[in-house]
C-alpha positions as CSV (number, residue, x, y, z in Angstrom):
1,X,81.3,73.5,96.7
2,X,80.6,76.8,98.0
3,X,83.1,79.4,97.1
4,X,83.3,80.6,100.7
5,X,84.3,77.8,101.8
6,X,87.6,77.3,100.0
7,X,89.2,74.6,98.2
8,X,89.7,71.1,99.9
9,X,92.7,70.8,102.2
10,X,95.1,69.2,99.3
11,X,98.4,70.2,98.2
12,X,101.5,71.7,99.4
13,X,101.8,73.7,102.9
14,X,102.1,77.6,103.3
15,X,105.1,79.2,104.3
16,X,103.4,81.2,106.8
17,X,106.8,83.2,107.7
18,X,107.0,84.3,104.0
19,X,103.2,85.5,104.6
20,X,104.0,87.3,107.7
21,X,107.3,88.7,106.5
22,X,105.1,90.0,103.6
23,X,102.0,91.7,105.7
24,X,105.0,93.2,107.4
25,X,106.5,94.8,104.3
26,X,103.0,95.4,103.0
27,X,102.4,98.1,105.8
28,X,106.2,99.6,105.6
29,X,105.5,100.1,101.6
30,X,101.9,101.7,102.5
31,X,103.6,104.1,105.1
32,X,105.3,105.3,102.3
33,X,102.0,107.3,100.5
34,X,100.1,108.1,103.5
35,X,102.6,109.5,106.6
36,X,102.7,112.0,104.6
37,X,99.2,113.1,104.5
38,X,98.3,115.8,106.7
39,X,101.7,117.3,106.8
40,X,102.7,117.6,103.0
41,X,100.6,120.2,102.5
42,X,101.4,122.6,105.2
43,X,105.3,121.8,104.6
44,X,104.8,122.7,101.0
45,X,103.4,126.0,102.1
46,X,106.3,126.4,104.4
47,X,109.4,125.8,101.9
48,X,107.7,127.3,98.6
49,X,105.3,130.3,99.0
50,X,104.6,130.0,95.3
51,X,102.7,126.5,96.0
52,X,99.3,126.0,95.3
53,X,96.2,123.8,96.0
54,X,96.9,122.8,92.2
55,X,100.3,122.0,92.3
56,X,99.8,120.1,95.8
57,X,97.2,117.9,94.1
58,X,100.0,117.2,91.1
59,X,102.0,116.3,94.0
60,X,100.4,113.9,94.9
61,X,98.9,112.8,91.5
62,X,102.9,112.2,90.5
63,X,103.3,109.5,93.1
64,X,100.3,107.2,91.9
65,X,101.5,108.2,88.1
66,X,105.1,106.5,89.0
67,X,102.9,103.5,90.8
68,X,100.6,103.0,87.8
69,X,103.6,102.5,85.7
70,X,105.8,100.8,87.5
71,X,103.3,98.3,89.4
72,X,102.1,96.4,86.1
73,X,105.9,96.0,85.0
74,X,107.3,94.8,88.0
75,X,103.9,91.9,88.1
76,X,105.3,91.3,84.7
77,X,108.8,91.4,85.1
78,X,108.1,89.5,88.5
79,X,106.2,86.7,86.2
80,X,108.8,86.2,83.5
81,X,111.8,85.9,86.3
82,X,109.4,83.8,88.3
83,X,110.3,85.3,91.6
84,X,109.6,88.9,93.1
85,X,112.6,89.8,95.5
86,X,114.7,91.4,92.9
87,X,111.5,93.6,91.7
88,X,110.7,94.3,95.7
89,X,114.4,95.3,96.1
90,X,114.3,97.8,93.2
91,X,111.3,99.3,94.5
92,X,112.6,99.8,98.2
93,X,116.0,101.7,96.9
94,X,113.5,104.1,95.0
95,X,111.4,104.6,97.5
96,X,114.7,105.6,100.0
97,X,115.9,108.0,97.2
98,X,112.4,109.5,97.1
99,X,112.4,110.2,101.0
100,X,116.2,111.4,101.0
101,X,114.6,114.0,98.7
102,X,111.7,114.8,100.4
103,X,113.6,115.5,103.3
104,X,116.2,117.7,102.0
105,X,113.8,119.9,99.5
106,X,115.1,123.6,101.7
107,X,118.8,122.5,100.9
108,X,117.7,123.7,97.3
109,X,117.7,128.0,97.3
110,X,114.5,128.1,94.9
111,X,111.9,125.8,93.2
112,X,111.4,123.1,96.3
113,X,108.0,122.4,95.2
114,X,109.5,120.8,92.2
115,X,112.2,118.8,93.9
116,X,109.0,117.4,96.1
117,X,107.6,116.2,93.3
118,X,110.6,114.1,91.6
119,X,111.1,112.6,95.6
120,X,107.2,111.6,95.6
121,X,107.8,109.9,92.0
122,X,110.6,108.4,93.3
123,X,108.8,106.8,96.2
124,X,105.7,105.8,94.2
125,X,107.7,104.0,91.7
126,X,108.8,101.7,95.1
127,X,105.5,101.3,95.9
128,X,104.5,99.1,93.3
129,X,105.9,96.3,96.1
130,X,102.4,96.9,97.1
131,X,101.2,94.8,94.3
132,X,104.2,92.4,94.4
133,X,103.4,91.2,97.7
134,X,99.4,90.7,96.9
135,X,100.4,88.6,94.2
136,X,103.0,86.6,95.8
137,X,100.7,86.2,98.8
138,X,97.5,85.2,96.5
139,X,100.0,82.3,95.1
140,X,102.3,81.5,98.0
141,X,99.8,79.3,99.9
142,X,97.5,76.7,100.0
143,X,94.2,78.1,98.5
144,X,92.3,76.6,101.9
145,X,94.7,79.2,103.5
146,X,94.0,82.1,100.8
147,X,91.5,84.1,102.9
148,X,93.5,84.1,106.0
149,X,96.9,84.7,104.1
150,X,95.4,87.5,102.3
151,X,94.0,89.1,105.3
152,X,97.3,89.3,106.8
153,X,98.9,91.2,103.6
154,X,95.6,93.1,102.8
155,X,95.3,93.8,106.6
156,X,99.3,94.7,106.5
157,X,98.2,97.3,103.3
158,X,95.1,98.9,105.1
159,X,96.4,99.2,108.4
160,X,100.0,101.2,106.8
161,X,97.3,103.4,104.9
162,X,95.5,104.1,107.7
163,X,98.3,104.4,110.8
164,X,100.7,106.5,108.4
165,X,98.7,109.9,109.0
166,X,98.5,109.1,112.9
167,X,102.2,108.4,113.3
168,X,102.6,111.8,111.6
169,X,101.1,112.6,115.6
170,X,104.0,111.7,117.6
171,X,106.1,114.0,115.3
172,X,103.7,117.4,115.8
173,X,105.7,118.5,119.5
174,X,109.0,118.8,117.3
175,X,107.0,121.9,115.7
176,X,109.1,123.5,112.6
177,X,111.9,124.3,112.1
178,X,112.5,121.7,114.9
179,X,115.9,120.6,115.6
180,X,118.2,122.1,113.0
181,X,121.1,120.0,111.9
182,X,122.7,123.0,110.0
183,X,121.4,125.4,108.1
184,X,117.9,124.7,105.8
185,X,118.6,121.0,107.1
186,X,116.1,120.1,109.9
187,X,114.6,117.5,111.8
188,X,111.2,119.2,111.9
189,X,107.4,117.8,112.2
190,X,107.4,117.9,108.4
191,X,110.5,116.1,108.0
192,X,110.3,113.7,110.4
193,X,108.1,111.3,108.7
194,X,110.6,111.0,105.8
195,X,113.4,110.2,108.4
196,X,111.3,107.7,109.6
197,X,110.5,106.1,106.3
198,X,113.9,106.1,105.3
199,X,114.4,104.1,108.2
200,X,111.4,101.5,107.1
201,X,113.2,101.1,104.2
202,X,116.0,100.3,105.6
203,X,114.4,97.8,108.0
204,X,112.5,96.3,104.6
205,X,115.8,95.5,102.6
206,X,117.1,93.3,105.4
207,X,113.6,91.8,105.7
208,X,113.7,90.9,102.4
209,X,117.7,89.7,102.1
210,X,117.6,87.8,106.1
211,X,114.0,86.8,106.5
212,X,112.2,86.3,103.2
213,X,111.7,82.8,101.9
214,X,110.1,82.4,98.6
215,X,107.9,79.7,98.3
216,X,104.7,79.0,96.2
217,X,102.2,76.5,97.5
218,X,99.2,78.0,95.5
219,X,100.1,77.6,92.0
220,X,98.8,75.0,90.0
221,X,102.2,73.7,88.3
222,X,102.5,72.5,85.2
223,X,99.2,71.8,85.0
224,X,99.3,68.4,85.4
225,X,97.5,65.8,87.5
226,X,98.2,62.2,87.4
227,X,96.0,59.0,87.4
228,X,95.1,57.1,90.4
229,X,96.5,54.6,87.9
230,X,100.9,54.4,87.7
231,X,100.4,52.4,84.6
232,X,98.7,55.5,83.2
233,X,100.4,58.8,82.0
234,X,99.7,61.9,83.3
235,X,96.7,63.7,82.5
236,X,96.8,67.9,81.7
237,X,94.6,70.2,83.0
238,X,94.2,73.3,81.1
239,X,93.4,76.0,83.8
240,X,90.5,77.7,82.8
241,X,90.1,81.0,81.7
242,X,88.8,84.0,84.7
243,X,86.0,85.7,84.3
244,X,86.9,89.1,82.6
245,X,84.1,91.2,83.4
246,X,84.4,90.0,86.9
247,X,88.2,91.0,87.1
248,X,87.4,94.2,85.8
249,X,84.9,95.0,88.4
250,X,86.9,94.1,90.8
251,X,89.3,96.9,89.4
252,X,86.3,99.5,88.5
253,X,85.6,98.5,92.4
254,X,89.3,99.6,94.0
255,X,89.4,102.5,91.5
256,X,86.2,103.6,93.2
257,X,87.3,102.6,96.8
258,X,90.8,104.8,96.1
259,X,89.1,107.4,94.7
260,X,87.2,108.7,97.4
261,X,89.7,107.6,100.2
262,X,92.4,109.7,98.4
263,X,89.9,112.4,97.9
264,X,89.2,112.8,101.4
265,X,92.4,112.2,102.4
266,X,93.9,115.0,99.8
267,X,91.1,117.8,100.5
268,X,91.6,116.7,104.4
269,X,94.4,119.6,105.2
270,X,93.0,122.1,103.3
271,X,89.5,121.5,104.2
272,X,90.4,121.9,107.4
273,X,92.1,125.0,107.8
274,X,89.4,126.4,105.2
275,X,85.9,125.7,106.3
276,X,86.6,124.0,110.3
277,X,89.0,127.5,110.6
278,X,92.0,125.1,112.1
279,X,95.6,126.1,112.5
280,X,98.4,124.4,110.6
281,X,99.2,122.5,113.9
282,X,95.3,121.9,115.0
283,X,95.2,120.3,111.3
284,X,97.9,118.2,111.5
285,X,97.1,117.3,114.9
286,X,93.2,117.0,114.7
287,X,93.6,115.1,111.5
288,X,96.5,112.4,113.3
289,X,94.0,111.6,115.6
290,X,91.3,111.0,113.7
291,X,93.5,108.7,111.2
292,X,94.8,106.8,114.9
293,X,91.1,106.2,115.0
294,X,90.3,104.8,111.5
295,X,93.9,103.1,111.7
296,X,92.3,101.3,115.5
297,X,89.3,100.2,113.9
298,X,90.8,98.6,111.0
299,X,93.6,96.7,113.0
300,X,90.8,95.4,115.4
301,X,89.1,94.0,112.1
302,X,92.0,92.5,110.7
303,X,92.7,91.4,114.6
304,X,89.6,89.9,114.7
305,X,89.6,88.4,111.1
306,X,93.2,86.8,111.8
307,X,92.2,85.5,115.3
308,X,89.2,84.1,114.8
309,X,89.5,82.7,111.7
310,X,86.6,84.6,110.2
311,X,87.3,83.9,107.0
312,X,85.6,80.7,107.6
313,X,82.2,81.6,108.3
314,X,82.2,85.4,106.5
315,X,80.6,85.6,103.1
316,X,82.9,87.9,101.0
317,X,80.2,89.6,98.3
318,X,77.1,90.5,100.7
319,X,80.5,91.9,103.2
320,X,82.0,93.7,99.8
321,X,78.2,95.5,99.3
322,X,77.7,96.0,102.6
323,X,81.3,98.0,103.2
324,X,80.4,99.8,99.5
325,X,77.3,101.1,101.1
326,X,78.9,102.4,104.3
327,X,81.2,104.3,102.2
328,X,77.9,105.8,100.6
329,X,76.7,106.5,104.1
330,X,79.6,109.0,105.1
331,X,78.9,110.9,102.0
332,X,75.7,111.5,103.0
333,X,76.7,112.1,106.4
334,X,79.2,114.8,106.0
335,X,77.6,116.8,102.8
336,X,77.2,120.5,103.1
337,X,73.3,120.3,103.2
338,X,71.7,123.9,103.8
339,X,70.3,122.7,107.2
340,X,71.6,123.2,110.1
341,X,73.2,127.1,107.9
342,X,76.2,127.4,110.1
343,X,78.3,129.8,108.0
344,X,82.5,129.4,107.3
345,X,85.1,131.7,109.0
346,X,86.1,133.9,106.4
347,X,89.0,136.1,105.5
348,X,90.4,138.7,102.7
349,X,94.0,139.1,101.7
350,X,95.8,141.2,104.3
351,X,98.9,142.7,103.9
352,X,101.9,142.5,106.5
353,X,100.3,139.6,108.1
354,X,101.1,139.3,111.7
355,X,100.1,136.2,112.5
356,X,98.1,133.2,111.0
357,X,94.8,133.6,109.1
358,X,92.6,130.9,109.8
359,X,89.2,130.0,107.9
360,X,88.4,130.6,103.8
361,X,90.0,133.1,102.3
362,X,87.3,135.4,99.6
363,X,89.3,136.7,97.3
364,X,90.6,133.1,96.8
365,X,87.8,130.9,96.6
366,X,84.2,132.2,95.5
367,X,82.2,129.6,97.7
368,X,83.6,130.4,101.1
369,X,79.9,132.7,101.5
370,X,77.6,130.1,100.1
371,X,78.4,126.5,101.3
372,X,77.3,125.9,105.2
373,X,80.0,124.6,107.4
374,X,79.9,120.3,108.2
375,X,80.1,119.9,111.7
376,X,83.9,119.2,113.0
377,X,82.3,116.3,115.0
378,X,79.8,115.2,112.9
379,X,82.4,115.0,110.0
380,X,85.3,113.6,112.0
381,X,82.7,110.9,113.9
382,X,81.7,109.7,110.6
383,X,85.1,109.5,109.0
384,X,86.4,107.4,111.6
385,X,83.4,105.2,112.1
386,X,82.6,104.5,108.3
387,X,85.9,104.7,106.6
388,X,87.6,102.5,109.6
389,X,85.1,100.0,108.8
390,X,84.5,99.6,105.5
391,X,88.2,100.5,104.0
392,X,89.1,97.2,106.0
393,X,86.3,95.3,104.9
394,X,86.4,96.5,101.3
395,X,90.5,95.1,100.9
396,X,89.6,92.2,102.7
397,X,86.3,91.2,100.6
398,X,87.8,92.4,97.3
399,X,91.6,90.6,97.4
400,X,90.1,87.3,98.0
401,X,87.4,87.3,95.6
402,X,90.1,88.8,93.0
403,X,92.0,86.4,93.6
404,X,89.7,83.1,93.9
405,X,88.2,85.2,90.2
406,X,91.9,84.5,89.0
407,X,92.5,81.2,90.2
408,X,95.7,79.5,91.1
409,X,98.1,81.3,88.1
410,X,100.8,83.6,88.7
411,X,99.1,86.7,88.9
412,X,102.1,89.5,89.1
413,X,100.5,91.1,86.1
414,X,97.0,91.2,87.2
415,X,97.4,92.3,90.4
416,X,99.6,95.0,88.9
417,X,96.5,96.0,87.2
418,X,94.6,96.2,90.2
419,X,97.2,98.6,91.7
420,X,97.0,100.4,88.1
421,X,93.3,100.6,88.6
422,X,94.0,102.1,92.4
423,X,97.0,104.5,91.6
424,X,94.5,105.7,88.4
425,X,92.1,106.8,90.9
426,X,95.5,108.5,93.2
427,X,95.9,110.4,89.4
428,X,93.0,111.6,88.4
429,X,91.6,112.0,92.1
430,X,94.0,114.5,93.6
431,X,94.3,116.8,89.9
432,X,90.4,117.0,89.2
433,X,89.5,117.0,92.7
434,X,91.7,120.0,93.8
435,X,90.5,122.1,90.8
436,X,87.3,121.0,91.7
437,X,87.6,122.2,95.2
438,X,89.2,126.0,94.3
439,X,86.5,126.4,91.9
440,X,83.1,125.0,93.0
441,X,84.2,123.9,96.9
442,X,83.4,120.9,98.4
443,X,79.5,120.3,97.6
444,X,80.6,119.3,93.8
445,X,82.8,117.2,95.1
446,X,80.7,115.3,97.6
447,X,78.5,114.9,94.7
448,X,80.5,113.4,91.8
449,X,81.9,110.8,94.8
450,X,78.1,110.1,95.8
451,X,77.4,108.9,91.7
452,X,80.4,106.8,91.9
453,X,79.5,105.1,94.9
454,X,76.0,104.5,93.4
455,X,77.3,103.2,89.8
456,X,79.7,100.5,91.9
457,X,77.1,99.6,93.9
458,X,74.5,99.0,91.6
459,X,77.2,97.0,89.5
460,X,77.8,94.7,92.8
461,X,74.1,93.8,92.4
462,X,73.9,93.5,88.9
463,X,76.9,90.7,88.4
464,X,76.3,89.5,92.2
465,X,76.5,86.0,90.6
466,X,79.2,86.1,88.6
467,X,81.8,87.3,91.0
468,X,82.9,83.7,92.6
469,X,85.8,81.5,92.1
470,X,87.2,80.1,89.9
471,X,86.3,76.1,89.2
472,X,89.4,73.7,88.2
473,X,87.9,71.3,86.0
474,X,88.8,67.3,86.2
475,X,90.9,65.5,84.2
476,X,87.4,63.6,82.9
477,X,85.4,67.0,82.6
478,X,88.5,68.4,80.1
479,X,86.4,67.5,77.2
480,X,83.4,68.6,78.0
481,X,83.7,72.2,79.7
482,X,84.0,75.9,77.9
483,X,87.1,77.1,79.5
484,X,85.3,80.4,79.0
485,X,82.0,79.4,80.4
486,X,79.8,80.5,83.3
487,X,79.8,76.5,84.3
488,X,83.2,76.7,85.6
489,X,82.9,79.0,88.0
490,X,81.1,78.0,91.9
491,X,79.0,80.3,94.1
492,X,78.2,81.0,97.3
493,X,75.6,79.1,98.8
């Protein structure tokens, strides 16, 4: 049977509120990295002036270093407890803790940047739900309803990634220092997003306590089939192993997907006010827009994946290269190429500053003289267009083949790992990529993301054939099959 098409319709049913109370906490714990986007930066230079593009890329480095520890124990705390509500309730009380922080950084007289960063560890050790939720969904229904019950969580994920900067829009008329509750303690368009995530998290706990029911109708239990024959005892089933080097693919494959979504997403601010010339409030409002745009294009693909049941007649590899290559195609839109040699705004340290300074500062950055300026429309076209379609696509493709890869085992662990291989890409992304961009500007950087793409790419086509699902043996095949053999794995057709 084709791999595409799903297993036959056998088995217990899915507890489709469990799946849509799920998606819904999926987006709330994705709010929590990316609302704060386009505004952390320019609040960072607000309440510390000793902040740097360095320490703004620790920053953010810290909150995928808390998620790449915490997701793989909580998937393995979650499989030894067998259930993943006491794991999911841990995570949402750090993630509050992390905003209450966040939000109260100018109470402190000196050092803010440093209470920033213990709030954003905070609130990425909660967001190892993230994984939780993947893996409960992966197991929690019938594997004839895996595609569609993953595109609700996966579409849940993507579409909190995406929306959080644009909500981040509604929250720019405030201004700074906004509505001041008493002294250094504000309501402002900086602080608002944590006020508002707080709130999510709130709304998440009683999800999870009132709403929450969970069942698994995916796993295959115990093992154990029995014989058409009552006279006859039960016959095991060992479940076979996955395919490793398929698994890990899949992970090299969100590292490489996370790697240059953070990227952009890190560089955005800063790239903006540097070589576009934009104002903090044109940056934070420019760059809301364009993440409203990326955030509509992925909800009408999960829309349209949900509604129509696409799932049934979409073919998840040749959509998995096809996103991987549009990906490739907005680094090769938006490079600095030497043609058409519009130059950057530039500036030099002034003293007694008036007013703001907008464009690339020389006596900060070398490069400011020698890279051309990207097009604001050009760049902000292509980012909308070719990261709102293939970042859906990619999740989509990529959680159901990892999980068919897997099969029908509890998979807390594994798909801790994957989030391990995605909040790698949040560490070592945001730390080499800012030194990157202060030193050598964005051209190196365009460059060492192009290579990736190519080297993921080229691996998609190289193990095409191996990345399928995997194949329960029968009862009467037991004997005969390599657990760890090709020959128990299908394809697509």
């Amino acid at each position: 049977m084709s791999s595409e098409k799903g297993a036959p319709e056998k088995g217990p049913k899915t507890e489709w509120r469990s799946i849509y109370t799920a998606s819904f906490l999926s987006f709330c714990a994705a709010v929590q990295f990316s609302i704060f986007f386009t505004s952390m930066w320019p609040y960072l230079e607000t309440i510390d002036q000793d902040a740097t593009e360095e320490f703004f890329g620790y920053i953010v480095a810290t909150f995928s270093v808390a998620q790449s520890i915490s997701s793989p124990l909580f998937g393995y705390w979650s499989n030894r407890i067998k259930q993943v509500r006491l794991p999911m309730v841990i995570g949402i009380v750090a993630m509050f803790f992390g905003n209450l922080i966040y939000l109260s950084c100018e109470l402190l007289p000196t050092h803010r940047r440093y209470a920033l960063l213990v709030g954003r560890f905070l609130t990425g050790i909660g967001a190892a739900n993230v994984s939780l939720l993947r893996a409960y969904t992966s197991t929690a229904c019938n594997p004839k309803d895996r595609p569609r019950a993953m595109s609700f969580v996966t579409g849940g994920i993507a579409t909190g990634t995406m929306i959080g900067p644009a909500l981040q829009l509604f929250f720019t008329p405030i201004s700074y220092p906004g509505l001041v509750l008493f002294p250094n303690f504000s309501i402002s368009m900086y602080t608002a997003c944590a006020y508002s995530a707080c709130v999510m998290n709130v709304v998440s706990l009683i999800c999870v306590h009132y709403v929450f029911v969970e069942k698994y109708a995916g796993l295959h239990e115990a093992a154990v089939k029995k014989s058409e024959d009552a006279n006859e005892a039960p016959q095991k089933v060992k479940l076979p192993q996955f395919d490793r080097l398929a698994a890990f693919l899949c992970n090299f494959t969100k590292f490489s997907q996370q790697f240059i979504f953070t990227n952009i997403e890190i560089i955005g601010s800063p790239y903006a006010m540097t070589v576009f010339a934009f104002t903090n409030q044109q940056t934070i409002q420019i760059g809301s827009i364009a993440q409203s745009g990326v955030g509509v294009c992925a909800l009408i693909i999960f829309v349209a994946f949900i509604t129509f049941k696409l799932n049934k007649y979409v073919k998840y590899r040749p959509l998995m290269l096809a996103a991987l290559s549009l990906l490739l195609v907005f680094l090769l839109l938006t490079f600095p190429w030497p043609f058409p040699s519009d130059q950057i705004t530039t500036y030099s340290n002034v003293v007694n500053m008036t007013e703001e300074v907008v464009g690339c500062n020389v006596d900060k950055l070398d490069w400011c003289v020698s890279t051309p300026r990207v097009n604001p429309w050009l760049y902000y076209t292509a980012f909308i267009l070719c990261i709102g379609i293939s970042y859906p696509m990619t999740d989509i493709s990529l959680n159901t083949l990892y999980g068919r890869i897997l099969g029908p085992r509890r998979q807390g662990t594994m798909q801790g790992l994957l989030q391990l291989s995605s909040g790698m890409a949040r560490i070592l992304g945001p730390v080499s990529i800012s030194l990157l961009y202060v030193s050598y500007g964005p051209r190196v950087i365009w460059i060492l993301e192009s290579i990736i793409m190519i080297i993921t790419v080229g691996a998609w086509i190289v193990c095409y054939k191996r990345m399928v699902e995997l194949r329960i043996p029968t009862p009467e095949k037991q004997g005969s099959e390599d657990s760890s053999s090709d020959t128990v794995r299908s394809e697509d057709k």
